[in-house]
C-alpha positions as CSV (number, residue, x, y, z in Angstrom):
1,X,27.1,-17.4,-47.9
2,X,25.7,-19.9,-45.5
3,X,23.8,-18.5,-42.4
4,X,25.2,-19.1,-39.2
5,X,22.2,-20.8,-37.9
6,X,22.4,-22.9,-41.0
7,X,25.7,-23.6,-40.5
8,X,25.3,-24.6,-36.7
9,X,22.4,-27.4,-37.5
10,X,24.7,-29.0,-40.2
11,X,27.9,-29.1,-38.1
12,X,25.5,-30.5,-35.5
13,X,24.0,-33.1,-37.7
14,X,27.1,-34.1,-38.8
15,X,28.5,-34.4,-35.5
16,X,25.3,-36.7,-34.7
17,X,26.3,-38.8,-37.7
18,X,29.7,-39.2,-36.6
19,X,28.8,-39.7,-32.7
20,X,26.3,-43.1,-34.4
21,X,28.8,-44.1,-36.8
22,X,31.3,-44.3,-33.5
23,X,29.0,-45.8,-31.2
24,X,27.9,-48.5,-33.7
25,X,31.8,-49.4,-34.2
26,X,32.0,-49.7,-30.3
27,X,29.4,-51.6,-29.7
28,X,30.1,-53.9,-32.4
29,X,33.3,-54.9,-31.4
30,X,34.9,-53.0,-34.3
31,X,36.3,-50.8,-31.9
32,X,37.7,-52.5,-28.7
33,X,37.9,-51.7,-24.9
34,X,41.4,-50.0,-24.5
35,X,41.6,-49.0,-28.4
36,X,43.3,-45.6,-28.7
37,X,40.8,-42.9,-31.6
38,X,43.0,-41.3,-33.9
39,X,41.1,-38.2,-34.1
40,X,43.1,-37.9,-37.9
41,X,42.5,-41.2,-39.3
42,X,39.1,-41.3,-38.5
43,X,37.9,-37.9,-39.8
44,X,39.4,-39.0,-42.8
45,X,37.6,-42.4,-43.0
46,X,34.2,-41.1,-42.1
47,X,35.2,-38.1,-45.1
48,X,34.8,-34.9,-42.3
49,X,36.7,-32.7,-41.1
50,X,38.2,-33.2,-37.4
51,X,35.9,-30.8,-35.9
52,X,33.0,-33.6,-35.7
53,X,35.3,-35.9,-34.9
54,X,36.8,-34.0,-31.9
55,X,32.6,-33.0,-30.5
56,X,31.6,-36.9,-31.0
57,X,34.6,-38.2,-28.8
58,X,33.0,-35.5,-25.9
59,X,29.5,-36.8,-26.5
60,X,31.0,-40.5,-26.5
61,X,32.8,-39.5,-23.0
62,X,29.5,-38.6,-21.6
63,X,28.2,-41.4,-22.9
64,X,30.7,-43.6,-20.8
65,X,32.1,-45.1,-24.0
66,X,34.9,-43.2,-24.4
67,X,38.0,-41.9,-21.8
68,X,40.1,-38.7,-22.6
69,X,43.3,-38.6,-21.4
70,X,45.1,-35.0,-21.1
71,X,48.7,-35.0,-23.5
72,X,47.9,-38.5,-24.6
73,X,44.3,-38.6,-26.5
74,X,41.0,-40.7,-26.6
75,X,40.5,-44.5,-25.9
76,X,37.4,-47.0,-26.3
77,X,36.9,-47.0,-22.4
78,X,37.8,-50.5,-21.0
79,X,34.8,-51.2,-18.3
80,X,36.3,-52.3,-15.1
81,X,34.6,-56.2,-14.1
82,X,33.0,-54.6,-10.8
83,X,31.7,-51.7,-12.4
84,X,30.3,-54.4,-14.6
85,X,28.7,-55.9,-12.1
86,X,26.6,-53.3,-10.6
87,X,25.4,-52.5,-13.8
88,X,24.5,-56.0,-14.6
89,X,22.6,-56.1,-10.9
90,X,20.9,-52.4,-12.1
91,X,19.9,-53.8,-15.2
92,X,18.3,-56.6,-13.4
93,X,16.2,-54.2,-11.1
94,X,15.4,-52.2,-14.1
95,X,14.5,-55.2,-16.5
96,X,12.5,-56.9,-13.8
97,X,9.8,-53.6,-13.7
98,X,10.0,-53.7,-17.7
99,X,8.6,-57.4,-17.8
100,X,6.1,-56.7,-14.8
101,X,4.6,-53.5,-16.9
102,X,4.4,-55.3,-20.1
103,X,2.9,-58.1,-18.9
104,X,0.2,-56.3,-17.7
105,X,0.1,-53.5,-21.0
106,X,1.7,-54.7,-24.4
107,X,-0.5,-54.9,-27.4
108,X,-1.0,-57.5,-29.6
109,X,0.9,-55.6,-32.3
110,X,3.9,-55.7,-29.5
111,X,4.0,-58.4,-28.9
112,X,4.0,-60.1,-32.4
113,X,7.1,-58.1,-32.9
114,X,9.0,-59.1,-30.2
115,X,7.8,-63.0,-31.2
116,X,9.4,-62.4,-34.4
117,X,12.4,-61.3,-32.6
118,X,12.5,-64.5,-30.8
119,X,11.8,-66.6,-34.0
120,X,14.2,-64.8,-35.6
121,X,17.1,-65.0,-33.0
122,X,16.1,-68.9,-32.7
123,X,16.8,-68.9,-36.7
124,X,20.1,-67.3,-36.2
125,X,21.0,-69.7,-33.6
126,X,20.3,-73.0,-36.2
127,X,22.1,-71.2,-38.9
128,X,25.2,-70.6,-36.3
129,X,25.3,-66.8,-36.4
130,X,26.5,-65.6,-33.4
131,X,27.0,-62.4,-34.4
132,X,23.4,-62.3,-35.9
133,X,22.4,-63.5,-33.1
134,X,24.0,-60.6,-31.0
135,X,22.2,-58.0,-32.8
136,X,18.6,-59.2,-32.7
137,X,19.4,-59.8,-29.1
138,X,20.1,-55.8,-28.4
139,X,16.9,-55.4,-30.3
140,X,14.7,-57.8,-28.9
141,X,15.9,-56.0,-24.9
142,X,15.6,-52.1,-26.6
143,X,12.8,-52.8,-27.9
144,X,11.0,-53.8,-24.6
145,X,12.5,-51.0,-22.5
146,X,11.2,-48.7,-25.4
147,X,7.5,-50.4,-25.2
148,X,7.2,-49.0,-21.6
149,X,7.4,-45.3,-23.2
150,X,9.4,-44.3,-20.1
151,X,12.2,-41.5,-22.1
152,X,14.3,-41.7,-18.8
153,X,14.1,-44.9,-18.5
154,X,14.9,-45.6,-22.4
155,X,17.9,-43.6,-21.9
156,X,19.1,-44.9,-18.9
157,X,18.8,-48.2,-20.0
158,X,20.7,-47.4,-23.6
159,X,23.6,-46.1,-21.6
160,X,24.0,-49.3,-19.6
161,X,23.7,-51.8,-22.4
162,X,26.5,-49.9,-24.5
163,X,28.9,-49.8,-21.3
164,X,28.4,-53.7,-20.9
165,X,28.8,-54.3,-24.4
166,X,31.8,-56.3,-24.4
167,X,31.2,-58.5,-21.3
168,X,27.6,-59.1,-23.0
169,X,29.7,-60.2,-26.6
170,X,32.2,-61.9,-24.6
171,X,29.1,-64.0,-22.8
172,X,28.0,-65.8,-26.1
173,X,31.1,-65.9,-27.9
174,X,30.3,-69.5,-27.2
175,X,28.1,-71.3,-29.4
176,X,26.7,-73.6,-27.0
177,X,24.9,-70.7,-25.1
178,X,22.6,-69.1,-27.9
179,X,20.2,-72.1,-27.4
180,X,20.2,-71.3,-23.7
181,X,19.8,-67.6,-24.4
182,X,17.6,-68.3,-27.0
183,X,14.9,-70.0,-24.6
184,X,15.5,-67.1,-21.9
185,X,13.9,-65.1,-24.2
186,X,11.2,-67.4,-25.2
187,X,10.5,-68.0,-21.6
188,X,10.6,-63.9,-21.1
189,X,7.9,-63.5,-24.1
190,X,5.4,-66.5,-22.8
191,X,5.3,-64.8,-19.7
192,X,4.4,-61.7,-20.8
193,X,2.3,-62.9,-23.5
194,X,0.4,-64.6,-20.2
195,X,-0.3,-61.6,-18.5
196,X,1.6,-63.0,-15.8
197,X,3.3,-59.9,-14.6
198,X,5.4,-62.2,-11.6
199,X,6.6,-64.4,-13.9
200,X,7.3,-61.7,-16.1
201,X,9.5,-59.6,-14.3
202,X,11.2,-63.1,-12.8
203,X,12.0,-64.4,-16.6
204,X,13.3,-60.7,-16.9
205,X,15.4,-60.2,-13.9
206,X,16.8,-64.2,-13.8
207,X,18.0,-63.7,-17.7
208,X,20.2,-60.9,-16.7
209,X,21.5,-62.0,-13.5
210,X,22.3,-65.6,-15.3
211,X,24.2,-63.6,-17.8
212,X,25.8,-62.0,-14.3
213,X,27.2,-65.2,-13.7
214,X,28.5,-66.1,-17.1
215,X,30.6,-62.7,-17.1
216,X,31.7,-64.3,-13.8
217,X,32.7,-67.2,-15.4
218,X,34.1,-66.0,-18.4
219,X,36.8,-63.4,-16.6
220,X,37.2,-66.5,-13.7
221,X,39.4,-68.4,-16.7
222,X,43.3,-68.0,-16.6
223,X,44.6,-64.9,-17.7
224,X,41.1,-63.3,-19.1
225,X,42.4,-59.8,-20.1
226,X,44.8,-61.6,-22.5
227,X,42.7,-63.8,-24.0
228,X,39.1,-63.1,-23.4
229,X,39.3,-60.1,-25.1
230,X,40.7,-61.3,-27.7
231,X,38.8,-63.7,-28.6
232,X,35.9,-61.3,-28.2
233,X,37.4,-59.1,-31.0
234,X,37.6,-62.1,-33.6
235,X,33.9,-63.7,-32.5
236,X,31.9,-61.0,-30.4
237,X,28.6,-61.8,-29.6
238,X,25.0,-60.7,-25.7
239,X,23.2,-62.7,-23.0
């Protein structure tokens, strides 16, 4: 017989599992803004019971991925374009202190990884992966927030990224902006790489609120929540 404390850390684990497995499919785009989670159907592709199910689609809610709806079930939350755009001018606050500490405290170790980041995001962007491309961009912008060793901060900061993660696919599901993007991030690492903590945090802060402007853009073309979106499901992509 398995002892209920036992038994509490394994549901819990597997809830964790689930909760990731979830998130990833969000964030990825294989799970889009306005989806409805069949609480059935997905305990049985993930191979658990519902209970894990039913506690990840909680955690997601506090998350602010995921809506629950009395009578009517859960949905991949669909983030309203002015919500959007506070977060995007919070993230720019936020990212501007990142570049301004690291500038002044990364170590050489940090920042060769991030120039591999950078080197590899520029490969992606040759070899035409945008979704690639998307990925090592989530890295290359968690990974600095995580260099400043600021938990709150981390977490703050991981919450934001995943409630913006479809306007942020939807901003380079154009080809023609990974090179831009691409030397945003080049320009971010010289900076900091310089010890220049004002041009660090000005890199940092000017790449998000240019990536502001192409949500703007983007949801400014006729009839955006009908084809954006779509779009953004077949070829998601980050700026």
């Amino acid at each position: 017989m398995t002892h209920p404390t036992i038994a509490l850390l394994q549901s819990s684990s597997l809830t964790s599992v689930v909760q990731q497995e979830l998130e990833r499919r969000i964030v990825q785009g294989e799970l889009a803004p306005g989806d409805k989670l069949i609480e059935a159907a997905l305990a049985e592709s993930l191979g658990v019971s519902r209970g894990p199910v039913r506690e990840a689609f909680r955690m997601l809610e506090e998350a602010g991925l995921v809506r629950q709806e009395k009578n009517r079930g859960a949905f991949v939350r669909d983030i309203p374009l002015a919500e959007a755009l506070e977060i995007f001018d919070l993230r720019a606050m936020m990212d501007e202190a990142v570049g301004r500490q690291l500038a002044e405290a990364i170590t050489p170790e940090q920042l060769r990884q991030v120039r591999s980041m950078v080197d590899a995001m520029e490969r992606a962007v040759k070899a035409g992966d945008a979704d690639g491309y998307h990925l090592l961009n989530l890295q290359f912008h968690d990974t600095l927030v995580a260099f400043t060793g600021n938990r709150k901060l981390i977490a703050l900061y991981r919450r934001l990224i995943n409630e913006l993660s479809l306007f942020r696919r939807m901003n380079l599901a154009d080809s023609t902006q990974l090179p831009v993007s691409a030397s945003e991030h080049r320009a971010i690492v010289k900076a900091i790489a310089a010890g220049d903590s004002e041009a660090a945090g000005r890199a940092m802060r000017q790449h998000v609120l240019d990536s502001k402007q192409r949500t703007l853009r983007n949801n400014s073309q006729p009839n955006p929540s009908a084809a954006a979106p779509v779009a953004a499901r077949k070829k998601v992509t980050h700026a």
